[in-house]
N, C-alpha and C positions, 0 to 999 in steps of 0.2 A: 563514320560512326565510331566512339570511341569503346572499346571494350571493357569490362567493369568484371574483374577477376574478385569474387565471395572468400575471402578469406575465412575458416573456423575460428583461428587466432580472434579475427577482430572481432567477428561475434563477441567468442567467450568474454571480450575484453569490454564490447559495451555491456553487455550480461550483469558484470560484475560491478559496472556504473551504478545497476541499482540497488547493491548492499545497503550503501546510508540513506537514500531515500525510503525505503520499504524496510528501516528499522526505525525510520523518523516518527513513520507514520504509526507504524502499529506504538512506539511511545510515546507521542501524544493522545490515541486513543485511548489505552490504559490508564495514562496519566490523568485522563480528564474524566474518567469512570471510578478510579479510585480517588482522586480531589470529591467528585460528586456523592459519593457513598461516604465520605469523612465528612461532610458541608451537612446533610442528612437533611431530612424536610424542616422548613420551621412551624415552629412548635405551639408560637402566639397566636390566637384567634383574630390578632387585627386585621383589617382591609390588608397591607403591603403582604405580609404573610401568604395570606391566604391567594393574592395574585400573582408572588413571586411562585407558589408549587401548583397552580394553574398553566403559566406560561414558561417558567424559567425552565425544569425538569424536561420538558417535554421538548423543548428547540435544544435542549443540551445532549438529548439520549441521540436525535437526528443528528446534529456536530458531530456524535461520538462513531454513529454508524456508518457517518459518509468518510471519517478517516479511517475505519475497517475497510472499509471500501473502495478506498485508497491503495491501502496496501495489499488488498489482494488482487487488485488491477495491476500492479504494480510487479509482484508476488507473477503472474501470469505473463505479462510482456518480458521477465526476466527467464523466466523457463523457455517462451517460444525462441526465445532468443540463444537460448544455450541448448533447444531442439535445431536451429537449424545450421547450430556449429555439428552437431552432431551427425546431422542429413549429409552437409559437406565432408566430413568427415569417412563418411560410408561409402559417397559416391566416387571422391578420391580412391579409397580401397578397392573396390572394385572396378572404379577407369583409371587407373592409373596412367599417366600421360609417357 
């Protein structure tokens, strides 16, 4: 059996892996909320109008919410991961070998 020594180092290092992902995400969520809020509803009574702020709006605010959701998944696997640099960290301090 081979043994498999937890680095904190490595943690913290994959930790830090998810800087650009989890700034990607929260900037295309904004991105696509302030794009939406400048595009604004349309304004023509025609049919296309009237089914683009029927459908469009409504599958764009879900897009917007699943990349929040994103990044705070995201946001979360980064902290438990710089928790258990931390845990190691502690348990070292007190067993020291």
């Amino acid at each position: 059996m081979t043994d498999v020594v937890a680095s904190s180092d490595t943690y913290r290092l994959v930790a830090k892996k998810f800087d650009e992902p989890i700034a990607l995400a929260m900037d295309i969520a904004d991105g696509l909320r302030v794009g939406m809020v400048e595009i604004g509803q349309p304004w023509s009574p025609d049919g296309m109008s009237k089914e683009f702020g029927e459908k469009f709006p409504p599958a764009m605010d879900k897009l917007i919410a699943a990349f929040y959701d994103v990044h705070d998944g995201l946001s979360k696997v980064q902290g438990n991961f710089f928790t258990m640099a931390k845990n190691i960290d502690s348990t070292e301090n007190v067993n020291p070998q």
